[in-house]
N, CA, C and O atoms as CSV, one atom per row, in Angstrom:
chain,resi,resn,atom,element,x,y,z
A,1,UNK,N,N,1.533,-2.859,-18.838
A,1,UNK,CA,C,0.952,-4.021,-18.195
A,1,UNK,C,C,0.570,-3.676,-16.750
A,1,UNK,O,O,1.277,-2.961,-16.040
A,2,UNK,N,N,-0.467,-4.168,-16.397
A,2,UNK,CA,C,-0.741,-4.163,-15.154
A,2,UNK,C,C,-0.388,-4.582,-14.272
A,2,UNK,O,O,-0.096,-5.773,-14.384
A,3,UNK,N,N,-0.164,-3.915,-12.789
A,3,UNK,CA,C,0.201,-4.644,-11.574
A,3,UNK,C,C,-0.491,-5.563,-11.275
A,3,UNK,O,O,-1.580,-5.617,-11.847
A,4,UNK,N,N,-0.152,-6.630,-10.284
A,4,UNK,CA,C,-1.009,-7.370,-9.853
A,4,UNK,C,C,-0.713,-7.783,-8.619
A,4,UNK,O,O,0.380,-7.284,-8.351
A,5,UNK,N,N,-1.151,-8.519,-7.590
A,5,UNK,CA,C,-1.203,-8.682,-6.423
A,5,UNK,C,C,0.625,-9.744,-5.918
A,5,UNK,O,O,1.018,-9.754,-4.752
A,6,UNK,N,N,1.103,-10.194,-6.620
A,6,UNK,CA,C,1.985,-11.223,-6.722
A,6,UNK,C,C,3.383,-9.866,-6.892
A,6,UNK,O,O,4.453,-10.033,-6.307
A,7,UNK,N,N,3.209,-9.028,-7.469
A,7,UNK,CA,C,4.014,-7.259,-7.392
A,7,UNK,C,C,3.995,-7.008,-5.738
A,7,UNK,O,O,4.848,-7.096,-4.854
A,8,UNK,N,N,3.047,-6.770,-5.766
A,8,UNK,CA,C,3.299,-6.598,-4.188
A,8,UNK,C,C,3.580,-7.741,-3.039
A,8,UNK,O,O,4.349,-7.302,-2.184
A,9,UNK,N,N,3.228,-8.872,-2.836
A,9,UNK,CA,C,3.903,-9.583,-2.539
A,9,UNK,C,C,5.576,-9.577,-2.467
A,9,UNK,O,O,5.968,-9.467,-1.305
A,10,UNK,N,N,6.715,-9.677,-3.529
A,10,UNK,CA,C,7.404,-9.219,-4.236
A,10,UNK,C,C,7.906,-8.152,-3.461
A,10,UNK,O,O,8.932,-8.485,-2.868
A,11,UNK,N,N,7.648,-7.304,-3.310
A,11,UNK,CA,C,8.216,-5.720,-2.572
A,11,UNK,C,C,7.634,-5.867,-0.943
A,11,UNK,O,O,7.802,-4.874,-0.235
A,12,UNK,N,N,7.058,-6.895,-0.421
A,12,UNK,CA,C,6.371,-6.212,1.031
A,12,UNK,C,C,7.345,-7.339,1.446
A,12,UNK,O,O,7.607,-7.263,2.646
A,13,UNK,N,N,7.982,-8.396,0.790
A,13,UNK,CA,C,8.557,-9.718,1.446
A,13,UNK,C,C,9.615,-9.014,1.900
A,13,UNK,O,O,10.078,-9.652,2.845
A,14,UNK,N,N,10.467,-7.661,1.649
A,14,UNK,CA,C,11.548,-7.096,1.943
A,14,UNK,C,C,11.664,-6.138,3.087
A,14,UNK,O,O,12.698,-5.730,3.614
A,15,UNK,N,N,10.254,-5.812,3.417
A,15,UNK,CA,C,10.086,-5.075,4.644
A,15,UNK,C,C,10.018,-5.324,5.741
A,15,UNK,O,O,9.077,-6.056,6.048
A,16,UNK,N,N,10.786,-4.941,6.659
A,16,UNK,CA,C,10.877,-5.523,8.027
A,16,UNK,C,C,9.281,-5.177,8.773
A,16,UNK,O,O,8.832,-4.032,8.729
A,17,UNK,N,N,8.541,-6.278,9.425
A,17,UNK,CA,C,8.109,-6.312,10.142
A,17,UNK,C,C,6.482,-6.571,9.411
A,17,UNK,O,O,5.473,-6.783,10.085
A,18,UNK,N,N,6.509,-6.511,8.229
A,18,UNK,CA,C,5.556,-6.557,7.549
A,18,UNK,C,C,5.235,-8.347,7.220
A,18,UNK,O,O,6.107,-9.206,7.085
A,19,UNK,N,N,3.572,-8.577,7.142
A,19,UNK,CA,C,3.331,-9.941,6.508
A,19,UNK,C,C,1.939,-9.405,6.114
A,19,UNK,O,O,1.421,-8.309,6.329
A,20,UNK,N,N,1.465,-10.560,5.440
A,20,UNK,CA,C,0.291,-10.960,4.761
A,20,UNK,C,C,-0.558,-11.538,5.576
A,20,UNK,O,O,-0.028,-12.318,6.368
A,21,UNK,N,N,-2.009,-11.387,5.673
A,21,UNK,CA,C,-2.995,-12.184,6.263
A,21,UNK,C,C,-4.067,-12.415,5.263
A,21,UNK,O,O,-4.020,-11.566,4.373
A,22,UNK,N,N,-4.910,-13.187,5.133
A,22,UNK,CA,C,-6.207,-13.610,4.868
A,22,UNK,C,C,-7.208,-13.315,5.593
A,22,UNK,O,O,-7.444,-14.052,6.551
A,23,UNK,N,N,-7.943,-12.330,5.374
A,23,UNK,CA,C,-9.527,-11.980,6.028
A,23,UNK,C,C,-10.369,-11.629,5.675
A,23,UNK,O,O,-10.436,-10.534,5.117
A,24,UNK,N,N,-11.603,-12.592,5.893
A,24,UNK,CA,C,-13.190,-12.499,4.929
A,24,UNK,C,C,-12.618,-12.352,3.476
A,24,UNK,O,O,-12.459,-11.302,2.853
A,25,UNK,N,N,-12.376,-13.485,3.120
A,25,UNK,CA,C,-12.057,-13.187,1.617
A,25,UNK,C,C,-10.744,-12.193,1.100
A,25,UNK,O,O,-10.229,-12.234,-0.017
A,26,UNK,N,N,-10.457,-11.522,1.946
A,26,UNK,CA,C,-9.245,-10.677,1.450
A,26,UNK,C,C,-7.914,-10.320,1.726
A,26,UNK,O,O,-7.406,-10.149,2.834
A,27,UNK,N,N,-7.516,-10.245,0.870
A,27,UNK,CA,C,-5.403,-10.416,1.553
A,27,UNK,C,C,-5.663,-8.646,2.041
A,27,UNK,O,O,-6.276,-7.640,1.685
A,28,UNK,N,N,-4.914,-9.037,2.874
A,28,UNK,CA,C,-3.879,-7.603,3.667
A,28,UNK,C,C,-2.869,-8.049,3.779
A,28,UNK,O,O,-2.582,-9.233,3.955
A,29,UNK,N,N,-2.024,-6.925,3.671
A,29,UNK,CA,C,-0.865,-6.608,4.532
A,29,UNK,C,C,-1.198,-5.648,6.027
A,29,UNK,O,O,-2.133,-4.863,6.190
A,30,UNK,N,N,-0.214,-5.975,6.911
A,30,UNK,CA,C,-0.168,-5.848,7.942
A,30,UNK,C,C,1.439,-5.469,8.633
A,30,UNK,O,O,2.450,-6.054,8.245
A,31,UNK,N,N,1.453,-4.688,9.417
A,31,UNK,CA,C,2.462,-4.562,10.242
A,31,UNK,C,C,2.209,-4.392,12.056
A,31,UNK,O,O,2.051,-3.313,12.628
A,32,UNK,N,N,2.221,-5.520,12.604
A,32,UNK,CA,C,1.659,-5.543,13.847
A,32,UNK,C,C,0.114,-5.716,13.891
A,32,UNK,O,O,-0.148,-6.905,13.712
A,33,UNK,N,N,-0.834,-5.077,14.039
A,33,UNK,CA,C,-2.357,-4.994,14.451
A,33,UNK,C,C,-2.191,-4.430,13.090
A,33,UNK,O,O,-2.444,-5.198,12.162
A,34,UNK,N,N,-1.845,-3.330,12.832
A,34,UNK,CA,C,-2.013,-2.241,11.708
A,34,UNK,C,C,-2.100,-2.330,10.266
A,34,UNK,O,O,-0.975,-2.374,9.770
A,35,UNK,N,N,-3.340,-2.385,9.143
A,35,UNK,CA,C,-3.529,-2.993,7.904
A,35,UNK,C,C,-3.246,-1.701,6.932
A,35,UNK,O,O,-3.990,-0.753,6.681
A,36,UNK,N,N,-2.182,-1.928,6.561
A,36,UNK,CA,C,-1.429,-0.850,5.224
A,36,UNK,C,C,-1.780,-0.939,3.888
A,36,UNK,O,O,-1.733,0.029,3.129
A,37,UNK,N,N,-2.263,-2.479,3.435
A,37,UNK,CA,C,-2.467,-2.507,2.374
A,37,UNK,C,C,-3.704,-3.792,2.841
A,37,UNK,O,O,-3.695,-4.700,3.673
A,38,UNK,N,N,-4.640,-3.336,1.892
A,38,UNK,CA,C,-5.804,-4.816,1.077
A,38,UNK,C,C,-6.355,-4.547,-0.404
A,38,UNK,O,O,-6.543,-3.559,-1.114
A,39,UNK,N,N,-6.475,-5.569,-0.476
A,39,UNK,CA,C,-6.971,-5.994,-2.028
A,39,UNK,C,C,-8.562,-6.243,-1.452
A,39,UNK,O,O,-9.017,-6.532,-0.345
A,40,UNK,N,N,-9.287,-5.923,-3.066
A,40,UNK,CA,C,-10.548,-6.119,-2.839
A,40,UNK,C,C,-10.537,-7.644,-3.133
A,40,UNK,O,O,-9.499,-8.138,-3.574
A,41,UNK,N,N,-11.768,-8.517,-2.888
A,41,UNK,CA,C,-12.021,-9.809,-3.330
A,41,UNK,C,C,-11.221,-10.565,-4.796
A,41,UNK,O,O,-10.618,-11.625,-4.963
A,42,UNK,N,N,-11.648,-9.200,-5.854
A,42,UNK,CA,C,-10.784,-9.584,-7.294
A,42,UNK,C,C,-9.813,-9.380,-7.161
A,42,UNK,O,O,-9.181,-10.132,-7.902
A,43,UNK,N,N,-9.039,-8.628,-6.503
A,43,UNK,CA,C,-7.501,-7.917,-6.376
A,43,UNK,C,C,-7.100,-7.218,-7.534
A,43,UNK,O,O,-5.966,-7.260,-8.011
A,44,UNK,N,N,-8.448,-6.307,-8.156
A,44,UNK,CA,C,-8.096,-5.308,-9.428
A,44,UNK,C,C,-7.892,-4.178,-7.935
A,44,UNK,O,O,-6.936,-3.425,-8.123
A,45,UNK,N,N,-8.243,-4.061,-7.246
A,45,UNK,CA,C,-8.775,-2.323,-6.277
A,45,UNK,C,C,-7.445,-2.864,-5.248
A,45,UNK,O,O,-7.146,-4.057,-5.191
A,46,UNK,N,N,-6.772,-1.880,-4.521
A,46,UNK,CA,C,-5.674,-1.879,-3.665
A,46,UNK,C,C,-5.782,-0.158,-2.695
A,46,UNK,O,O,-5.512,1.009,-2.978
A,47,UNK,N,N,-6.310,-0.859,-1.523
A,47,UNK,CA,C,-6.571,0.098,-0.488
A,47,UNK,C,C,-5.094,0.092,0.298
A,47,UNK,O,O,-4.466,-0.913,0.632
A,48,UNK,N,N,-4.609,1.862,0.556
A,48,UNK,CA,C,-3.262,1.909,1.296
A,48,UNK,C,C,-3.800,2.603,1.848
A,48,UNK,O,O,-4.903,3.109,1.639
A,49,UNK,N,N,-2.312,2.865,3.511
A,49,UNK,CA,C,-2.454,3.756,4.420
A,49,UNK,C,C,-1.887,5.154,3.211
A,49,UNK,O,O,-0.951,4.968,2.434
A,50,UNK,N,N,-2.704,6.553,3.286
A,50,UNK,CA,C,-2.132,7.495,2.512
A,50,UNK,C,C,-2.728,9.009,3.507
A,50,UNK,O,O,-3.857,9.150,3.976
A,51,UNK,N,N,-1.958,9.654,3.573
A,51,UNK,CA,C,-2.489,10.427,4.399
A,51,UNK,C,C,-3.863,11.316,4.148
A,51,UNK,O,O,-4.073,11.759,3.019
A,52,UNK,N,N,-4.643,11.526,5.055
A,52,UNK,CA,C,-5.731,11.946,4.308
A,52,UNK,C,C,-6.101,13.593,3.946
A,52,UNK,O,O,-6.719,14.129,3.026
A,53,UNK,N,N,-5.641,13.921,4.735
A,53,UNK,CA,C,-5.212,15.551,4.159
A,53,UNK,C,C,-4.781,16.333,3.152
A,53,UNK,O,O,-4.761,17.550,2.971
A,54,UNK,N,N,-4.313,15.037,2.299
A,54,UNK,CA,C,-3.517,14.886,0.884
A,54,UNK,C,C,-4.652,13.794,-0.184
A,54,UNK,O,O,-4.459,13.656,-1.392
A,55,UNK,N,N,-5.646,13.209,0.476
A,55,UNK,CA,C,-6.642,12.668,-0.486
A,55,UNK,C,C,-6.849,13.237,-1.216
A,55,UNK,O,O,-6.355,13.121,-2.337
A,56,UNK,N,N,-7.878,14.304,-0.783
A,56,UNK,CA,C,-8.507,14.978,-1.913
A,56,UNK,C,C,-7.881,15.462,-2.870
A,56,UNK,O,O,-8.289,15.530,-4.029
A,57,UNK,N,N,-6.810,15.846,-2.439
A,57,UNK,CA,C,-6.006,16.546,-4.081
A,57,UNK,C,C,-5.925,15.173,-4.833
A,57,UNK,O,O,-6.771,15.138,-5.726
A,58,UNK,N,N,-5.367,14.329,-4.773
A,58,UNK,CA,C,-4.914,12.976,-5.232
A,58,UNK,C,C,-6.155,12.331,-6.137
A,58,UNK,O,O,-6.227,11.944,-7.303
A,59,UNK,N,N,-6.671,12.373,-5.531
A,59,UNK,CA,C,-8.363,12.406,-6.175
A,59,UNK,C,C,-8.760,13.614,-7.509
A,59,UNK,O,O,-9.021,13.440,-8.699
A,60,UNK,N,N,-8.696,14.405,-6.970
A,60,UNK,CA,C,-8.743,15.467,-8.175
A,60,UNK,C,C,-7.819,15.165,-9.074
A,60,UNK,O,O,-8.303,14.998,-10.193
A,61,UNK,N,N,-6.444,15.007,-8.993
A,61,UNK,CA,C,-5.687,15.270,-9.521
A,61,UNK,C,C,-5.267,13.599,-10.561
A,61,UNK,O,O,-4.362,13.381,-11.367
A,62,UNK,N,N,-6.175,12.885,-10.149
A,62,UNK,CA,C,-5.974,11.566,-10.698
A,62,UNK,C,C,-7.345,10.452,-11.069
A,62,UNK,O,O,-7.306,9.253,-11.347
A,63,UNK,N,N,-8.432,11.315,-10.954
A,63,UNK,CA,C,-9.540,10.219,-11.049
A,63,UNK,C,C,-9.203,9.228,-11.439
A,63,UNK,O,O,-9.176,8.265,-10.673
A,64,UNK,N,N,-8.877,9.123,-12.584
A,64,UNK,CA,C,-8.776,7.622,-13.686
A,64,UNK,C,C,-8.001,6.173,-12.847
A,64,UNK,O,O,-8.020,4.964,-13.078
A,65,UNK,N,N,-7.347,7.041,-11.787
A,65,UNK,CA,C,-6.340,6.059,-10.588
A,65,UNK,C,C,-6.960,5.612,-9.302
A,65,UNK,O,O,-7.247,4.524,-8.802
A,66,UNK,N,N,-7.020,6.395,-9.088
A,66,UNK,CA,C,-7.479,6.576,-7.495
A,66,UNK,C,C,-8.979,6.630,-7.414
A,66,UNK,O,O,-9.631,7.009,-8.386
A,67,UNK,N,N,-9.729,6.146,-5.927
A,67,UNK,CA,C,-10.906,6.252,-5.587
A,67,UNK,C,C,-10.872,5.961,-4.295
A,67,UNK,O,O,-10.115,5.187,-3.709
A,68,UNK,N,N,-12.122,6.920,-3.692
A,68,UNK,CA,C,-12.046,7.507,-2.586
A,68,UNK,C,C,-12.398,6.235,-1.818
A,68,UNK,O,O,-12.832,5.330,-2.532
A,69,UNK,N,N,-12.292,5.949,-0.366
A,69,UNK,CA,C,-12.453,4.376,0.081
A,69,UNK,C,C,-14.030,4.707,0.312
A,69,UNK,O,O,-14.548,5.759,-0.065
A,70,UNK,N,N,-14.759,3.603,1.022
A,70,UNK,CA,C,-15.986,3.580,1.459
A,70,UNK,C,C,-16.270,4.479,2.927
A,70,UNK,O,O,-15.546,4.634,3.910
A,71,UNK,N,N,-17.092,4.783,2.740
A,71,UNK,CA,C,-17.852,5.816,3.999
A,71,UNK,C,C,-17.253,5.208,4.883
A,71,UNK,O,O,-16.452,5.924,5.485
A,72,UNK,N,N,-17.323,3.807,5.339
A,72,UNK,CA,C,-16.875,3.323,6.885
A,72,UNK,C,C,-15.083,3.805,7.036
A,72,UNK,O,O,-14.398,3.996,8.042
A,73,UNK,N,N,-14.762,3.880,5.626
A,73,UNK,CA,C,-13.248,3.946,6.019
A,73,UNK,C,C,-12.600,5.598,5.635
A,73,UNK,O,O,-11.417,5.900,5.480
A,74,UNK,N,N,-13.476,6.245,5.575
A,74,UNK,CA,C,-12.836,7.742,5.474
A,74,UNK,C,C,-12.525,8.458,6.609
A,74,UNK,O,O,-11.863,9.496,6.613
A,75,UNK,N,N,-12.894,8.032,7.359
A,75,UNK,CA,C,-12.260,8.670,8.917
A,75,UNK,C,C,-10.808,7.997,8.927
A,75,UNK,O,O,-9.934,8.449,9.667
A,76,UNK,N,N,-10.590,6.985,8.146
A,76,UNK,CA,C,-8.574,6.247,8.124
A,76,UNK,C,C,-7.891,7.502,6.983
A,76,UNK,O,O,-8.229,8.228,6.048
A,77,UNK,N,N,-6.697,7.138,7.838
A,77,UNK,CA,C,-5.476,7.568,6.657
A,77,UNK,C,C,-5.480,6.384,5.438
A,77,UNK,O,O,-4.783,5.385,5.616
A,78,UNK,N,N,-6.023,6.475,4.596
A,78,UNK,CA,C,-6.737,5.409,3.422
A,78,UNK,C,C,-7.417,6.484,2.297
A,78,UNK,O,O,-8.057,7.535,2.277
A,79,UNK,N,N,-6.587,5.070,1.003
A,79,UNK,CA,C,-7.165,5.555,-0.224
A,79,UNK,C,C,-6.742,4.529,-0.781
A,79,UNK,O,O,-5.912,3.780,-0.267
A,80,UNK,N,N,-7.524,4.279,-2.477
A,80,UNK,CA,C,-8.393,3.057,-3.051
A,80,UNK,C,C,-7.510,3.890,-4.280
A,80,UNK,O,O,-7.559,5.064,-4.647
A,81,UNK,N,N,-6.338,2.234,-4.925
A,81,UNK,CA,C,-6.031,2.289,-6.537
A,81,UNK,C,C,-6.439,1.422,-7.574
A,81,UNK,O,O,-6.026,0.262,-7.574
A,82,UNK,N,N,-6.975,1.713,-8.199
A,82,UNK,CA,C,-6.890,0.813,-9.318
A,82,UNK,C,C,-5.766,0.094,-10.115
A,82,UNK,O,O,-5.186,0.672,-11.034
A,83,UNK,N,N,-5.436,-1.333,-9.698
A,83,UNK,CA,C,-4.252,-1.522,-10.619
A,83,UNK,C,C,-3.712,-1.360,-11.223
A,83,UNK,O,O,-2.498,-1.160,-11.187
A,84,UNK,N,N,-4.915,-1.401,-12.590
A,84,UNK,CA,C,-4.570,-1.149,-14.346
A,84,UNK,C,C,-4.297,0.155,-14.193
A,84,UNK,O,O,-4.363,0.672,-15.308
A,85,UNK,N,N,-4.081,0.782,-13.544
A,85,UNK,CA,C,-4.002,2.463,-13.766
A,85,UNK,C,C,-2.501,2.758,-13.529
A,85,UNK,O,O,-1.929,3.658,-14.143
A,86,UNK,N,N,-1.899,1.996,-12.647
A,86,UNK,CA,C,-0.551,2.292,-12.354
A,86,UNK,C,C,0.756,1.397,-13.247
A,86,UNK,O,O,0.502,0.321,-13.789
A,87,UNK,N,N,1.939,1.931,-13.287
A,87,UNK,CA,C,2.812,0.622,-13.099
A,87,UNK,C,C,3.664,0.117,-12.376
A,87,UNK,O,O,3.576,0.541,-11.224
A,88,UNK,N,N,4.645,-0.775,-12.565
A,88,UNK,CA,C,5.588,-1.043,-10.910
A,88,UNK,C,C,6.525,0.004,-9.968
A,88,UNK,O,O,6.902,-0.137,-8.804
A,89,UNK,N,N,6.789,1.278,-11.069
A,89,UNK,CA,C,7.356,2.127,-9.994
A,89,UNK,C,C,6.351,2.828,-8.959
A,89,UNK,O,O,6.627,3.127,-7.797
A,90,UNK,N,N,5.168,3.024,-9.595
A,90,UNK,CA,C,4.311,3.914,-9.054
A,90,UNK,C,C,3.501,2.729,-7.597
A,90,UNK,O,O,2.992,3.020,-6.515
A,91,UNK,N,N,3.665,1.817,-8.077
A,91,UNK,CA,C,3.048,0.474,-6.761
A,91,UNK,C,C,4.524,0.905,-5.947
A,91,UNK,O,O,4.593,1.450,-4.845
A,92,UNK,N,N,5.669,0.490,-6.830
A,92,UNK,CA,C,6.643,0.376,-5.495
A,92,UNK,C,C,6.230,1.699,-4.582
A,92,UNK,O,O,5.790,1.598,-3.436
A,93,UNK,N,N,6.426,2.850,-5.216
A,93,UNK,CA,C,5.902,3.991,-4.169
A,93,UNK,C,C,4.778,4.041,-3.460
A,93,UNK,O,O,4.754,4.423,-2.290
A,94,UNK,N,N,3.815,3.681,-4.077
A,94,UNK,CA,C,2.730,3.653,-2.714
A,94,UNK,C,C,2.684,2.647,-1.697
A,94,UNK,O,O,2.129,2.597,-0.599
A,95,UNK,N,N,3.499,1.760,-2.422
A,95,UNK,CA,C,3.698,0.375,-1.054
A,95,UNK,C,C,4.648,1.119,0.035
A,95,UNK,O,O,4.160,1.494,1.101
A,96,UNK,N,N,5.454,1.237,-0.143
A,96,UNK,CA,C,6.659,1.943,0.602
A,96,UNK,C,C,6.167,3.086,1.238
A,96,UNK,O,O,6.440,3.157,2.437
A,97,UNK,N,N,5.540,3.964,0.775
A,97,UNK,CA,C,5.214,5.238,1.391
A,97,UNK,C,C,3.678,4.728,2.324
A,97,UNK,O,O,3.389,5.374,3.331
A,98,UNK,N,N,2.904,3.708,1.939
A,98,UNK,CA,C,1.877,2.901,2.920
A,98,UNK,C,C,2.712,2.654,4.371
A,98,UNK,O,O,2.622,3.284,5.425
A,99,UNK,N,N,3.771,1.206,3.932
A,99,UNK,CA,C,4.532,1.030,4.871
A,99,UNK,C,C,5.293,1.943,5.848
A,99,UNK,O,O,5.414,1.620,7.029
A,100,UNK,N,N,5.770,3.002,5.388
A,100,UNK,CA,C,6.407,4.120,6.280
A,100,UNK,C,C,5.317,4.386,7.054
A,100,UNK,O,O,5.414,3.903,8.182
A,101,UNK,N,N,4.248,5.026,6.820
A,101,UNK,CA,C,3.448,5.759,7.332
A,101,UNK,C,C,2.775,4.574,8.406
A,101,UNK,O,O,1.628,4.875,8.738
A,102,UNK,N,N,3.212,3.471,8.918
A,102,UNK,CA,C,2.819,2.226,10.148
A,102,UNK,C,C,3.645,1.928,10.994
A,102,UNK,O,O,3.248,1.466,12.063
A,103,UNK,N,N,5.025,2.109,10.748
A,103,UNK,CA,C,6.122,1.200,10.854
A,103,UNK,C,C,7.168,2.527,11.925
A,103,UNK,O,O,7.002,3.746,11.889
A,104,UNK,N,N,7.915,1.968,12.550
A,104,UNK,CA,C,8.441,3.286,14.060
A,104,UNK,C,C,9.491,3.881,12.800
A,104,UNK,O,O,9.969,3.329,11.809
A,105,UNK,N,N,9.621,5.587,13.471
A,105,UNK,CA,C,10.330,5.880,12.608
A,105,UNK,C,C,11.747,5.702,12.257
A,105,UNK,O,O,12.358,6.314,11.381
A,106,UNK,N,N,12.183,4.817,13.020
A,106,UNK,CA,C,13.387,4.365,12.926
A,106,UNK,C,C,13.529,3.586,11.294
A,106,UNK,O,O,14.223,3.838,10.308
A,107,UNK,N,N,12.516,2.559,11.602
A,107,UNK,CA,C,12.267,1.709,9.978
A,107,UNK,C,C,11.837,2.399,8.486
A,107,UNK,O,O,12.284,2.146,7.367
A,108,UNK,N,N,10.636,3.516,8.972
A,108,UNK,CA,C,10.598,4.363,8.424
A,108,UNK,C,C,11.650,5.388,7.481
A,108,UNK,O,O,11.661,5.617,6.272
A,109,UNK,N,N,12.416,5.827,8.472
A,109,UNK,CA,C,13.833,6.899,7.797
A,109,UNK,C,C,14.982,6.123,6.765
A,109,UNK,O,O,15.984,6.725,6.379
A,110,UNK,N,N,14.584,4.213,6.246
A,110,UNK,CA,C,15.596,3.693,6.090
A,110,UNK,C,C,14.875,4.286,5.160
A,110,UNK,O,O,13.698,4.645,5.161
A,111,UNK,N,N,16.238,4.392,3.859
A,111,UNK,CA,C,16.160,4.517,2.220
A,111,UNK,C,C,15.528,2.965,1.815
A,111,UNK,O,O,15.229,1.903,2.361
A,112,UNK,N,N,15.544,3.566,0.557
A,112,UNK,CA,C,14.736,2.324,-0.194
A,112,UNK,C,C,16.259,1.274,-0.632
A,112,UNK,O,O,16.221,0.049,-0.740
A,113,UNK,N,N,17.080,1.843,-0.760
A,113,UNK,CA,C,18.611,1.083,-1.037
A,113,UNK,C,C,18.969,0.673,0.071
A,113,UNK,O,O,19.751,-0.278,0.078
A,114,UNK,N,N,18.519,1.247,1.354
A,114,UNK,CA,C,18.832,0.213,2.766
A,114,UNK,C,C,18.011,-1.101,2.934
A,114,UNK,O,O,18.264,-2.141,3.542
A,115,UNK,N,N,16.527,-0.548,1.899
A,115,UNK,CA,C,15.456,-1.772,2.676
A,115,UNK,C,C,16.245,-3.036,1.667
A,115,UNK,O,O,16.720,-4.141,1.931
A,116,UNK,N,N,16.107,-2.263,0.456
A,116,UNK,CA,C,17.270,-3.321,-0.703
A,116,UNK,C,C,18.274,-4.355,-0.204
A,116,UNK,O,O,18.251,-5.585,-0.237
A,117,UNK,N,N,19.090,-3.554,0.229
A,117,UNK,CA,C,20.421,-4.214,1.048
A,117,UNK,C,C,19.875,-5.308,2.344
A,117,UNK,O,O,20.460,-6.371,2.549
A,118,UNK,N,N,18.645,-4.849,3.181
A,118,UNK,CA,C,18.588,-5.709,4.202
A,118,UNK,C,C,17.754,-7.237,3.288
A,118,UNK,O,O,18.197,-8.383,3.370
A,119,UNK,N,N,16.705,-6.896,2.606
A,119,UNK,CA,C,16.323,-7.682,1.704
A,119,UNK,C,C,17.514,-8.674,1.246
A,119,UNK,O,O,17.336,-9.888,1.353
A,120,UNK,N,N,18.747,-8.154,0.729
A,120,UNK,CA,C,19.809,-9.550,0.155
A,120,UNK,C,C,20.687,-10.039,1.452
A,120,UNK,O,O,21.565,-10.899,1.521
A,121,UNK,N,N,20.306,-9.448,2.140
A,121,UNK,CA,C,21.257,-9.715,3.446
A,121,UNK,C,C,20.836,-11.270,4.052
A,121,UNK,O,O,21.409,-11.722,5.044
C-alpha cells in the first residue's frame, strides 16, 4: 500500500522543531525558514532535503522511485519520490534523514528511539 501524505504528518508531529505550512497550493514541512519536505499539488510526488552528491547514484540506482527535482531546484540539497514506490519504513527514513540534514546537530545526533521517547513524553 501506498504512503500518503497523513504518514508523514504522523512521523514529522514527533520532531522537535518541525511544522507544516500551506504554500501556493502546497504543504511543506519546515524547520525554521528551512523547507525539508513538500508535496506536489496531488501529494502522489514528495520533494526532500537529500544530499546532492549522492543524487545521482539514487537516481540510477532507483528510477522507478525517485526523480530528479526541477531545473530551478537542482542547485538544493533536493530530490523528488514517488509515493506508490515506497513503503512506511522507507518514508520513515527519508523523513528523518530530510529532517537531520536542517535541524542543529545536536537534534540531529538524537536516535530515532530518542525522537520516540521525546514524542511520548
Amino acid at each position: 500500500m501506498a504512503v500518503r501524505i497523513d504518514d508523514v504528518r504522523e512521523l514529522t508531529a514527533a520532531l522537535p522543531r518541525s511544522y507544516e505550512v500551506f504554500v501556493r497550493g502546497r504543504v511543506k514541512f519546515r524547520v525554521g525558514r528551512i523547507v525539508y519536505l513538500a508535496f506536489s499539488r496531488d501529494e502522489t510526488l514528495m520533494g526532500f532535503a537529500f544530499p546532492k552528491e549522492e543524487r545521482e547514484a539514487a537516481l540510477e540506482t532507483y528510477p522507478d522511485t525517485f526523480l530528479r527535482p526541477k531545473p530551478s531546484d537542482m542547485r538544493y540539497h533536493w530530490l523528488v519520490v514517488r509515493l506508490e514506490a515506497i513503503d512506511e519504513d522507507e518514508l520513515r527514513e527519508l523523513v528523518l534523514d530530510a529532517w537531520r540534514m536542517v535541524v542543529p546537530k545536536m537534534l540531529a545526533s538524537l536516535s530515532d528511539d530518542e525522537l520516540r521517547r521525546q514524542a511520548l513524553a
